[in-house]
C-alpha positions in Angstrom: 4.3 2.0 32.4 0.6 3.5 32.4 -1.6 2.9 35.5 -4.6 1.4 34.6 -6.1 1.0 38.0 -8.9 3.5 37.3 -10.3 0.9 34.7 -12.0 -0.7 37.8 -13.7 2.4 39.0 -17.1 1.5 39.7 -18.3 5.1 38.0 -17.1 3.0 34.7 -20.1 1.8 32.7 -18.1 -0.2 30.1 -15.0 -0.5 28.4 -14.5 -0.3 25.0 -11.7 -2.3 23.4 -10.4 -2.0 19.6 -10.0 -5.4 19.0 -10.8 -9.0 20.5 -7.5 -9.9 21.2 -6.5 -6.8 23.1 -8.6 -8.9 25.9 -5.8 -11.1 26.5 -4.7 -8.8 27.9 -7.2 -6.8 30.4 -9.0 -10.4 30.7 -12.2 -8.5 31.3 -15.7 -10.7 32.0 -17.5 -10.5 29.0 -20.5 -8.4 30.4 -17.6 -5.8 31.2 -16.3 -4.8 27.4 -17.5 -4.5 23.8 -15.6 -4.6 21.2 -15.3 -1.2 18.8 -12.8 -1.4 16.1 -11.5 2.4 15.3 -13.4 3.6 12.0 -13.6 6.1 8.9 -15.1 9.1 7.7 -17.0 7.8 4.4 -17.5 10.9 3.3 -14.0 11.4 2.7 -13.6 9.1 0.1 -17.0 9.7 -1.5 -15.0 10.1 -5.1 -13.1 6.5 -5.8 -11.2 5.9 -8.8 -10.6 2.8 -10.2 -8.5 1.3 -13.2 -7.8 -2.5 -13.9 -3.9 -1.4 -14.3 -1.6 -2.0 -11.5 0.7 0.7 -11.4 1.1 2.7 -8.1 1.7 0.1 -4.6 1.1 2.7 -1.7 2.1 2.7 2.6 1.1 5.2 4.8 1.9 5.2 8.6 4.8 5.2 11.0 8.7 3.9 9.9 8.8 1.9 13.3 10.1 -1.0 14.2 8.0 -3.7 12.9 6.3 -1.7 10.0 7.8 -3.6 7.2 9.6 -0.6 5.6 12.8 -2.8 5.0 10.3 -5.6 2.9 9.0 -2.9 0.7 12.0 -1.9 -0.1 13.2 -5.1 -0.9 9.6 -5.7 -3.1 10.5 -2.3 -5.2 13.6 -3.6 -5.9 11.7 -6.7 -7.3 9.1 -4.8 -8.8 10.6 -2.7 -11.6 8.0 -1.8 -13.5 5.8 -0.5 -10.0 6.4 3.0 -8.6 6.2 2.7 -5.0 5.3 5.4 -2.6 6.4 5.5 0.9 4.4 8.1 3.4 5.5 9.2 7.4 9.0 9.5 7.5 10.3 11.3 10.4 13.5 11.7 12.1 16.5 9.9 10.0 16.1 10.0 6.5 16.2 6.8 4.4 18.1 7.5 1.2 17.1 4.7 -1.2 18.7 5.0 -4.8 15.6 3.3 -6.4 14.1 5.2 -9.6 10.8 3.3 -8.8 10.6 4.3 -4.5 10.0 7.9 -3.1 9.4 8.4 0.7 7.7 11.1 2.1 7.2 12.9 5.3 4.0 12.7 6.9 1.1 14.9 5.1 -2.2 16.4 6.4 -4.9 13.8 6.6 -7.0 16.3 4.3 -4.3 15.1 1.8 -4.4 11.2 2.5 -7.8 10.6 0.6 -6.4 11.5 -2.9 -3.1 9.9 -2.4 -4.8 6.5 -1.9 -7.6 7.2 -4.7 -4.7 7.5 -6.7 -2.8 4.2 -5.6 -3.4 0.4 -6.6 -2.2 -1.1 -4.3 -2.0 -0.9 -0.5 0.8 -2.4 2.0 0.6 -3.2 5.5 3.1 -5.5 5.9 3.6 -5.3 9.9 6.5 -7.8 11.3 5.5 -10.3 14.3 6.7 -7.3 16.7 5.3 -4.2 16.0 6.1 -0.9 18.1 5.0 2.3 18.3 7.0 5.7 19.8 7.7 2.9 22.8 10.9 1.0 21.5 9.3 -1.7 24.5 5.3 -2.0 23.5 4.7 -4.5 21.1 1.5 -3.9 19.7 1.4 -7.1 16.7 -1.7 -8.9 17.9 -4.0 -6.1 19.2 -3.9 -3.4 16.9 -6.8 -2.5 14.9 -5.0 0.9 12.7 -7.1 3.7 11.7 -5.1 3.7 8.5 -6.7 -0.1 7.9 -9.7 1.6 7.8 -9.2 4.3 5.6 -7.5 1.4 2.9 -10.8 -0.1 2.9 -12.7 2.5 2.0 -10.6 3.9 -0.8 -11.7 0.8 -2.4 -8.6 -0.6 -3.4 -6.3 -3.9 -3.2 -4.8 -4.6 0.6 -2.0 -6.2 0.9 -1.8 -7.3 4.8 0.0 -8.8 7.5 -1.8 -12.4 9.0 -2.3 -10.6 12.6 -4.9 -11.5 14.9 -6.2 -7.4 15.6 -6.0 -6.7 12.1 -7.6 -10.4 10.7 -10.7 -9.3 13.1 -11.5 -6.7 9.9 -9.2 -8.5 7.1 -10.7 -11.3 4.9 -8.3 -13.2 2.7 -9.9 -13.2 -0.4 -13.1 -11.1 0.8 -11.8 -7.8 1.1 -8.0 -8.2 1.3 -4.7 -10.3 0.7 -3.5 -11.6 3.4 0.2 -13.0 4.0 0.2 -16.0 6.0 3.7 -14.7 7.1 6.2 -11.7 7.4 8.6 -13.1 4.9 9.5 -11.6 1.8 9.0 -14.3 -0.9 5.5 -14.5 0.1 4.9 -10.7 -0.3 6.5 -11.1 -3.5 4.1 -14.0 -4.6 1.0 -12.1 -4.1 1.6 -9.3 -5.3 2.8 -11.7 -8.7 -0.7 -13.0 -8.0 -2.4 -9.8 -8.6 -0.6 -8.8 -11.4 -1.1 -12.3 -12.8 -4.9 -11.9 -12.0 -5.4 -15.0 -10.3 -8.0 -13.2 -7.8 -10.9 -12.0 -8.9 -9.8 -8.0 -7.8 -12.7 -6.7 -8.7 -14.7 -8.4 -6.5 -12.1 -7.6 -3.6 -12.2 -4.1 -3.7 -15.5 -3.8 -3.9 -16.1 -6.1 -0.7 -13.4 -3.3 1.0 -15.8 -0.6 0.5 -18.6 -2.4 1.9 -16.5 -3.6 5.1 -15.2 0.2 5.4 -19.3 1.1 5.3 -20.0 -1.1 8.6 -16.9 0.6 10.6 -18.2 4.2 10.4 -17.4 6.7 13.1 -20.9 7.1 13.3 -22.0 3.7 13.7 -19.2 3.7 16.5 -20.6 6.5 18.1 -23.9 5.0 18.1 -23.0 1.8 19.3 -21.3 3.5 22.1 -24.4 5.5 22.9 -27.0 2.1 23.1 -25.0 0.7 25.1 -26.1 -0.7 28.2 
């Protein structure tokens, strides 16, 4: 377990939290905390493709426990006619004898810009318990991933799990799917919805750019510095 005890150090002007719901936790007084979602480099993703043909569904991030890698599997399976590409493998390797699925090792960030430019879709179908390199920290609720961020500002279709960190940033409809709940024949229905075009896509991925714009580093930073 981490000690946290310095977090009531007088010499601490304010805390910053990544989410709302992570104060469930700490149960700070409001005049303690402010709220600072992680953020993105825009200029990283200053060249956005864009093509009304689903073809390439996309995850990047950790193989935890909790990351959905099982339900994307299970959605390739469905989903024939999709290539699906898995990124941040470690440790034991998943064979998967799918002609449509590859999984990948981790890459340089530098690399992780292109890969989504060139993807339609993007997954983050977290489970209700969600762990990191702790197989005891479940992180579901009060996570607000960096990868989120960089998803939005690729400008390109989110497919996410309903969790209460990640629904602070995630709009159903606005700027993002979003599954009501980890089960597989919902995944499977809106992604049908996509390819069926019963959302106006478009529209989506253009409101994910313009949510990635308010959730800059720099704007972080500068919050940060103004506050009092």
């Amino acid at each position: 377990m981490i000690n946290l005890k310095f977090i009531k150090s007088n010499y601490i002007k304010k805390k910053i939290l990544i989410s709302k719901s992570l104060n469930k936790i700490f149960r700070f007084n409001k005049n303690e905390f402010i709220v600072l979602h992680d953020g993105v480099d825009i200029k990283n993703f200053s060249v956005i493709k864009s093509r009304d043909e689903i073809k390439k569904v996309c995850y990047m991030g950790g193989f935890y426990k909790g990351r959905g890698i099982e339900l994307i599997i299970k959605l390739a399976k469905s989903f024939t006619d999709l290539k699906f590409e898995l990124y941040g493998q470690t440790g034991d390797k998943l064979n998967i004898n799918l002609n449509n699925l590859k999984i990948y090792d981790y890459v340089d960030y530098r690399d992780v810009p292109n890969i989504l430019n060139n993807s339609d879709i993007l997954l983050m179908p977290y489970a209700n318990k969600v762990f990191v390199r702790s197989k005891s920290l479940n992180t579901a609720d009060y996570c607000s991933p960096l990868k989120m961020f960089d998803y939005l500002a690729s400008g390109k279709i989110i497919i996410s799990s309903k969790l209460n960190g990640i629904c602070e940033v995630l709009k159903h409809n606005e700027n993002s799917i979003i599954v009501e709940e980890y089960k597989y024949e919902l995944w499977k229905q809106e992604i049908n919805k996509i390819l069926e075009k019963e959302y106006d896509v478009s529209r989506i991925k253009k409101n994910a750019i313009k949510t990635a714009n308010e959730f800059t580093w720099v704007k972080r930073a500068s919050t940060i510095v103004n506050t009092n």
